[in-house]
C-alpha positions in Angstrom: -3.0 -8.8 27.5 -2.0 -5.2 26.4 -0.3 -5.8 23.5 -3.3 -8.6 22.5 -6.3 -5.8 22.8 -3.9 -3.4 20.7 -3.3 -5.7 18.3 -7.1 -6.7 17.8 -7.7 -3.0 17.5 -4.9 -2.3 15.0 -6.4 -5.2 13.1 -10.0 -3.0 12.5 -7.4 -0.1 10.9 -6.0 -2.4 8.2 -9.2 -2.5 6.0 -8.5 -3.0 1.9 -9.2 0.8 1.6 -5.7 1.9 3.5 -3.4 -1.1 2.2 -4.1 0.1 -1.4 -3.4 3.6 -0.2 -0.6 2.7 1.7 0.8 0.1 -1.0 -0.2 2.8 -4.1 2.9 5.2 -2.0 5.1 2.0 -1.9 5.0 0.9 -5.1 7.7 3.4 -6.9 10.1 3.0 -4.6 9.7 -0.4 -2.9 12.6 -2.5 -4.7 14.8 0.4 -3.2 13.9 0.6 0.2 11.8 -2.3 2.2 12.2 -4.9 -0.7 16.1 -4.4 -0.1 15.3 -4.9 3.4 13.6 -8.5 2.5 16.1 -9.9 0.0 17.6 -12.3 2.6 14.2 -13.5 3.5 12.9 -13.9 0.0 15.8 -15.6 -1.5 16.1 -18.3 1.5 12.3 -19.2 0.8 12.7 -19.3 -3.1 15.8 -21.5 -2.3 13.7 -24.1 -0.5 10.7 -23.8 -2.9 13.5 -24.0 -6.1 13.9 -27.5 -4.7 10.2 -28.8 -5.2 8.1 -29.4 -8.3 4.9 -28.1 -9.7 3.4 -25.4 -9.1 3.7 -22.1 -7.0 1.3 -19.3 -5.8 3.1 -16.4 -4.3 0.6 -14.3 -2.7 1.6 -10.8 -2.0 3.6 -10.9 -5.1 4.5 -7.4 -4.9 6.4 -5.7 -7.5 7.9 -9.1 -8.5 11.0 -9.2 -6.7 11.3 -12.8 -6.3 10.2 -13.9 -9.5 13.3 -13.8 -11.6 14.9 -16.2 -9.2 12.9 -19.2 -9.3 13.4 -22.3 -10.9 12.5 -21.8 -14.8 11.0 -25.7 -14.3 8.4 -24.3 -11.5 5.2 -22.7 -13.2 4.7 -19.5 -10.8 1.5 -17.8 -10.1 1.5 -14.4 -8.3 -1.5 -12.2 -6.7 -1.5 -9.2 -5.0 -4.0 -6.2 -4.4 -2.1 -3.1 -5.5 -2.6 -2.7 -9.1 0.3 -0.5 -9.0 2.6 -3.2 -7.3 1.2 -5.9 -10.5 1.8 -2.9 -12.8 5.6 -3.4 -11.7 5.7 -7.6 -11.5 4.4 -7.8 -15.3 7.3 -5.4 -16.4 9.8 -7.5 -14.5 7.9 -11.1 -16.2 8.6 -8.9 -19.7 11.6 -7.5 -19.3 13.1 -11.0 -18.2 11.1 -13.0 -20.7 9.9 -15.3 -17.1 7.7 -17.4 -19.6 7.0 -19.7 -16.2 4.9 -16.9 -15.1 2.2 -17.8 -16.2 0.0 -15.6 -14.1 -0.7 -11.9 -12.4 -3.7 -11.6 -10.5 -5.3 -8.9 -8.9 -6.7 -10.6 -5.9 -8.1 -10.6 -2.3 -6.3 -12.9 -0.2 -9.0 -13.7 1.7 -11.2 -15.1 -1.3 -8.7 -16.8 -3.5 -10.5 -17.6 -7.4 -8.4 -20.5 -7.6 -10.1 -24.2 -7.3 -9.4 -26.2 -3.9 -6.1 -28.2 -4.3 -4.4 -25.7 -7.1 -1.1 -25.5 -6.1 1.7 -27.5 -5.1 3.6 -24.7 -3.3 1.8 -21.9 -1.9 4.0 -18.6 -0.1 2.8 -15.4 1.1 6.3 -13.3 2.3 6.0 -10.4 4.5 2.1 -10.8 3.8 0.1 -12.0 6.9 0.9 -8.7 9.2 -0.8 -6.4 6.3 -4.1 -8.2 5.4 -7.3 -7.3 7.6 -8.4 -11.0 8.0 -4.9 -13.1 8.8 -6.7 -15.8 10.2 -9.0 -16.3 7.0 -6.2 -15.7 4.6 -4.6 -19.0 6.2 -7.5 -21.0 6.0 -7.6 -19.9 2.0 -3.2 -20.8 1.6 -4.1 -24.3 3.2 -7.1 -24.6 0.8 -5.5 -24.1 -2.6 -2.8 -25.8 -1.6 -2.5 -30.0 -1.9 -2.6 -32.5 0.3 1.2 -33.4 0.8 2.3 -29.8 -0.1 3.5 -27.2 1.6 2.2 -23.4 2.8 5.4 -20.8 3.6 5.1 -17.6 5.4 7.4 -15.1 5.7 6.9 -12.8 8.2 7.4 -10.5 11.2 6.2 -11.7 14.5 6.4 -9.6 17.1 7.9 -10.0 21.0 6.0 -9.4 24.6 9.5 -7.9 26.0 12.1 -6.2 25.5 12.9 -3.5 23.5 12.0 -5.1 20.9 8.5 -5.2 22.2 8.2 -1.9 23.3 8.7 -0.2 19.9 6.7 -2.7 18.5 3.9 -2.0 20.8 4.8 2.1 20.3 4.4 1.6 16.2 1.3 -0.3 16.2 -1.3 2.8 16.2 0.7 4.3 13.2 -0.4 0.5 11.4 -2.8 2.2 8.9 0.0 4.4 7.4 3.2 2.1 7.5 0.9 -0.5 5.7 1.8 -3.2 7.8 1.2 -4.2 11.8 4.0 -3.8 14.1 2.3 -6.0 16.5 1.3 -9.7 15.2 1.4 -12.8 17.1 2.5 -16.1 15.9 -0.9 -17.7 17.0 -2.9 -15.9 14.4 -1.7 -17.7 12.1 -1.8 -21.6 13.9 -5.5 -21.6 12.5 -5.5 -24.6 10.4 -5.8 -28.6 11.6 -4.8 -29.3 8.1 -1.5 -27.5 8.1 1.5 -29.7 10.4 4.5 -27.0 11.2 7.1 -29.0 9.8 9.8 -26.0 10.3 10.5 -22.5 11.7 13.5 -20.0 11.8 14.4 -16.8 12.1 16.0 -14.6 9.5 18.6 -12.2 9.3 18.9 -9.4 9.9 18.7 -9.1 14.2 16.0 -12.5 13.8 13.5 -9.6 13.0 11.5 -11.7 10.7 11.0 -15.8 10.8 10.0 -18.4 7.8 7.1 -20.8 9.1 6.7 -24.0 6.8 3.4 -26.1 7.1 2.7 -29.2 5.4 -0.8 -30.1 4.3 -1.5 -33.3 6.0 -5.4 -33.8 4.5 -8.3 -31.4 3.1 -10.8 -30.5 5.1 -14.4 -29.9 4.4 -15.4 -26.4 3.8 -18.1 -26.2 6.3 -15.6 -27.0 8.9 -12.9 -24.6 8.3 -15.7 -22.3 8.0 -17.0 -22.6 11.3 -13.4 -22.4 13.1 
């Protein structure tokens, strides 16, 4: 219950002003600090996605990091918020001639431009515990994405107990300013009939992040994932 009413008041900090500000800081040195901290996490999700066809929105793209390792036969498209995070992905596209990017996109998650049904992969890594609106961000992943495909999350989920759960529940006030929420429950993101959990695990390193894979079983009509 504690960590549940912290959570939901953490959530009101992360508004679009203070992830820009907070991501604006990240972007010059992310590859060389947290970004090394996500490679394992990154490269097992491109590995699985490297083995499906079509096409693939990453959203959070980030500076890019994952780009340069997926399959030159997938067509990727990448969003993000921080200009200055794109600023980085499109000099990694050019300087490693990726000519199966075939998009950057300055973008809100939570309104996605791209028509229902877009995409054949969609993946948001180390996304859903920075937005302001998780729940709505889901319900926009499962959208674009087609029936039969699948939705991947990467992410940080955090722990009732423990010690684990006591620093998590110690960080979350200082949300705003790391950029991210220390405290994020799995069920905030088990918002969509339309998405079937067809696998989790956790990652290395200590199991401090896990990969969530949904596959879209059938659309749903927008007035109904509207009014959930």
């Amino acid at each position: 219950m504690q960590s549940g009413s912290m959570g939901r008041s953490v959530a009101a900090q992360m508004d679009e002003a203070s992830i820009k500000s907070a991501y604006r800081r990240w972007a010059p040195v992310y590859d060389n600090t947290f970004g090394r901290f996500t490679t394992e996490g990154r490269r097992h999700a491109v590995e699985i996605i490297n083995q499906r066809s079509g096409r693939v929105l990453e959203v959070g793209v980030g500076t890019g990091l994952s780009l340069p390792e997926y399959r030159r036969g997938l067509e990727i498209v990448g969003i993000d918020l921080s200009p200055e995070m794109l600023e980085k992905a499109r000099e990694k596209v050019e300087e490693e001639g990726l000519t199966n990017v075939t998009g950057l996109h300055e973008m809100d998650a939570t309104e996605l431009t791209f028509p229902t049904a877009s995409f054949d992969t969609v993946v948001a890594m180390y996304v859903m515990t920075v937005v302001p609106d998780p729940e709505k961000v889901m319900r926009e992943l499962a959208r674009v994405c087609k029936v039969g495909g699948e939705v991947m999350l990467i992410n940080h989920f955090s722990q009732e107990e423990g010690v684990r759960g006591w620093v998590e529940r110690r960080m979350a006030p200082f949300a705003d300013k790391l950029g991210w929420r220390p405290v994020f429950d799995v069920d905030r993101v088990m918002v969509c009939d339309n998405l079937k959990v067809v696998g989790r695990r956790a990652l290395r390193p200590w199991g401090l992040f896990t990969i969530l894979r949904f596959e879209k079983i059938r659309e749903v009509a927008a007035q109904a994932e509207a009014a959930e």
